[in-house]
SERO-4910 file (N, C-alpha, C, O; in steps of 0.05 Angstrom, whole numbers):
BEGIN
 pado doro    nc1    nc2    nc3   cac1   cac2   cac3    cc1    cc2    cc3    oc1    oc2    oc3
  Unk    A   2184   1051   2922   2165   1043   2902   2150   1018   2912   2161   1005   2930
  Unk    A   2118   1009   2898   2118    995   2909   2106    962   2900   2093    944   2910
  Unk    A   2123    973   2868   2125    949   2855   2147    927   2860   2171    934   2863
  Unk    A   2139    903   2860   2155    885   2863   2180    882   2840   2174    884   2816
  Unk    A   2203    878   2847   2223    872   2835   2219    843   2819   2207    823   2827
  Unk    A   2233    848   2794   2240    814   2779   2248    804   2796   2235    784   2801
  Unk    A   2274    809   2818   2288    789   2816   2293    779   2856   2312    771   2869
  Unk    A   2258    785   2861   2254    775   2886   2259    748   2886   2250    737   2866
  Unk    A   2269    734   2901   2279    703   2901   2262    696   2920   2258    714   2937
  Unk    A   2246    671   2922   2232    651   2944   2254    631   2946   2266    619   2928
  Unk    A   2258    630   2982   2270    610   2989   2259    593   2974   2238    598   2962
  Unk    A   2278    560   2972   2265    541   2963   2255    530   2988   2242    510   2982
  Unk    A   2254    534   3018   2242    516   3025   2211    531   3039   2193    523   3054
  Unk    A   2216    556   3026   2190    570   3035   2167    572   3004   2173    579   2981
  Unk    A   2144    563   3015   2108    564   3004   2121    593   2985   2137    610   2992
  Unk    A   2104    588   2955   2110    616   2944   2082    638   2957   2085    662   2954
  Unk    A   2063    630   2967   2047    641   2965   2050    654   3006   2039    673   3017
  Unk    A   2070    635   3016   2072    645   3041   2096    666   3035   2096    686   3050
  Unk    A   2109    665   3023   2132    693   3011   2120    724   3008   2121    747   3017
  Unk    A   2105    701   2983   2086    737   2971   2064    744   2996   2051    765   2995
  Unk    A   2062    731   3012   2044    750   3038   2060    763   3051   2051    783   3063
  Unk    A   2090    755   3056   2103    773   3072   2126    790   3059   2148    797   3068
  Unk    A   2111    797   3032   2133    818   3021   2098    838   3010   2103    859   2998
  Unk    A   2076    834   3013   2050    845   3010   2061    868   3014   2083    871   3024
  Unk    A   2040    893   3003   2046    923   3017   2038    929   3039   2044    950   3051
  Unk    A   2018    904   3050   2009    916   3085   2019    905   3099   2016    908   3123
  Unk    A   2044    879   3084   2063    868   3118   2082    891   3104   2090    907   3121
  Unk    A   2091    895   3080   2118    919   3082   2107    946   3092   2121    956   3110
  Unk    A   2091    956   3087   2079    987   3103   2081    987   3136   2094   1004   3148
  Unk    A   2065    964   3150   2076    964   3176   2098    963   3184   2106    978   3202
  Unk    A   2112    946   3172   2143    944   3181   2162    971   3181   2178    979   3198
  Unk    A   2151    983   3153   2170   1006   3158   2165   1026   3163   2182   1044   3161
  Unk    A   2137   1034   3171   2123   1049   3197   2136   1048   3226   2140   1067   3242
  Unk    A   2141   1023   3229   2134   1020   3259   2171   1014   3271   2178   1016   3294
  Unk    A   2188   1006   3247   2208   1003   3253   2228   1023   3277   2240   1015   3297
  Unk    A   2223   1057   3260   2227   1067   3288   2213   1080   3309   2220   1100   3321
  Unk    A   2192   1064   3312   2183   1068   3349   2190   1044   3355   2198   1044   3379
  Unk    A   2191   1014   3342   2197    992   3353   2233   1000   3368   2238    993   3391
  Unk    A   2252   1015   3353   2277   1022   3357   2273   1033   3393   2276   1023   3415
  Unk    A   2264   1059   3381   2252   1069   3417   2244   1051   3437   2254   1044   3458
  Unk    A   2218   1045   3424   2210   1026   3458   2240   1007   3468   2249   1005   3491
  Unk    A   2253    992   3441   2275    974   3460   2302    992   3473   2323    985   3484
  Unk    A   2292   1015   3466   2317   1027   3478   2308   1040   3510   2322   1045   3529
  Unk    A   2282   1043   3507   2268   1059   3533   2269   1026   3556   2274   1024   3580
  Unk    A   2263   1006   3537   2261    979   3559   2286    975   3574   2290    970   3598
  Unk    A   2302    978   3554   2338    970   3557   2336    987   3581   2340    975   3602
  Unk    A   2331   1014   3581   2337   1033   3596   2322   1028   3622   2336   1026   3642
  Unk    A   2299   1025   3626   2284   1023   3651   2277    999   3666   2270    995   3690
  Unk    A   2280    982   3644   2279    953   3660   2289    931   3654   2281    912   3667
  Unk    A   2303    927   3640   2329    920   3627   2317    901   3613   2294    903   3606
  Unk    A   2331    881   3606   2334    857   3586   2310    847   3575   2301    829   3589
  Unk    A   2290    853   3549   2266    847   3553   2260    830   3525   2256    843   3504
  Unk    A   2261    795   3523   2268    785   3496   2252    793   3476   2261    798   3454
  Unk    A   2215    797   3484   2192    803   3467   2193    829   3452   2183    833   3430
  Unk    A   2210    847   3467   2211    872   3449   2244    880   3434   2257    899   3425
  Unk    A   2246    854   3439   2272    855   3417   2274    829   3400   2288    825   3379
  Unk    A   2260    814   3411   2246    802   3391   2226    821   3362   2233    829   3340
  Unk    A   2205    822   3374   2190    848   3359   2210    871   3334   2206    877   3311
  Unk    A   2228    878   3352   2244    896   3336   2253    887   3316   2248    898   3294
  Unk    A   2271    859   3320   2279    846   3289   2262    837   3278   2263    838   3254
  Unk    A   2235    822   3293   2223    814   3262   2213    838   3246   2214    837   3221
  Unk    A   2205    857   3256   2207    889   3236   2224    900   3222   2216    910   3201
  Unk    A   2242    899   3227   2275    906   3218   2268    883   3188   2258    894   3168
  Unk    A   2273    855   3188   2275    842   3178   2256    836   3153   2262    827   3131
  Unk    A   2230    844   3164   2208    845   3137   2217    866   3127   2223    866   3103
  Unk    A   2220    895   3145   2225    915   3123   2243    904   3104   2235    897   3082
  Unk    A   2265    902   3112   2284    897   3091   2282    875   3070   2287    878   3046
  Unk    A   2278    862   3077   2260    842   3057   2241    850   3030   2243    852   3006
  Unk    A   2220    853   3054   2207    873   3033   2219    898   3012   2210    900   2989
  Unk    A   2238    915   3020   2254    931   3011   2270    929   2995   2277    946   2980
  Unk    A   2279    902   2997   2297    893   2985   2288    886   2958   2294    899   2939
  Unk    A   2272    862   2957   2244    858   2937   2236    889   2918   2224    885   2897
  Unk    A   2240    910   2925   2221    929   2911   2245    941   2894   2243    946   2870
  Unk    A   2269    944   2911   2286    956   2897   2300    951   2874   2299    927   2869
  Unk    A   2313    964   2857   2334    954   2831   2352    957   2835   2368    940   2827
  Unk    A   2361    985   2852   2388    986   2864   2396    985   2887   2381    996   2904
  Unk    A   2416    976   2895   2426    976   2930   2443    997   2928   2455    998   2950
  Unk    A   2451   1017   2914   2470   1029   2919   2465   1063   2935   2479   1082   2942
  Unk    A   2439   1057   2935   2435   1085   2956   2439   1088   2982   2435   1109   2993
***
């Protein structure tokens, strides 16, 4: 869904208005678009050229908005 939840919490030491940009539907839509080809490429890097921080970097901050974001929309965790 891709209404926001009541009971999204803003860090206290994060801007409310820098929160609500990164729980938006176009930072959550990319994120969980891209989450798994971001999965792939770090596994093709792992594989061919080993240790690569930028694309596993990349991977979690995707991982991490999704869920965020996701988290924010939902009512239940129990699925």
């Amino acid at each position: 869904s891709e209404k926001l939840s009541n009971t999204a919490l803003v860090p206290s030491w994060m801007p409310r208005q820098s929160f609500l940009l990164l729980i938006s539907k176009a930072v959550y839509r990319v994120a969980a678009y891209s989450t798994i080809p971001w999965f792939f490429l770090a596994a093709w890097v792992e594989a061919n050229s080993g240790y690569n921080l930028w694309v596993r970097g990349g991977c979690s901050i995707a991982v991490t908005l999704f869920q965020l974001g996701d988290s924010c929309r939902t009512t239940s965790h129990r699925d």
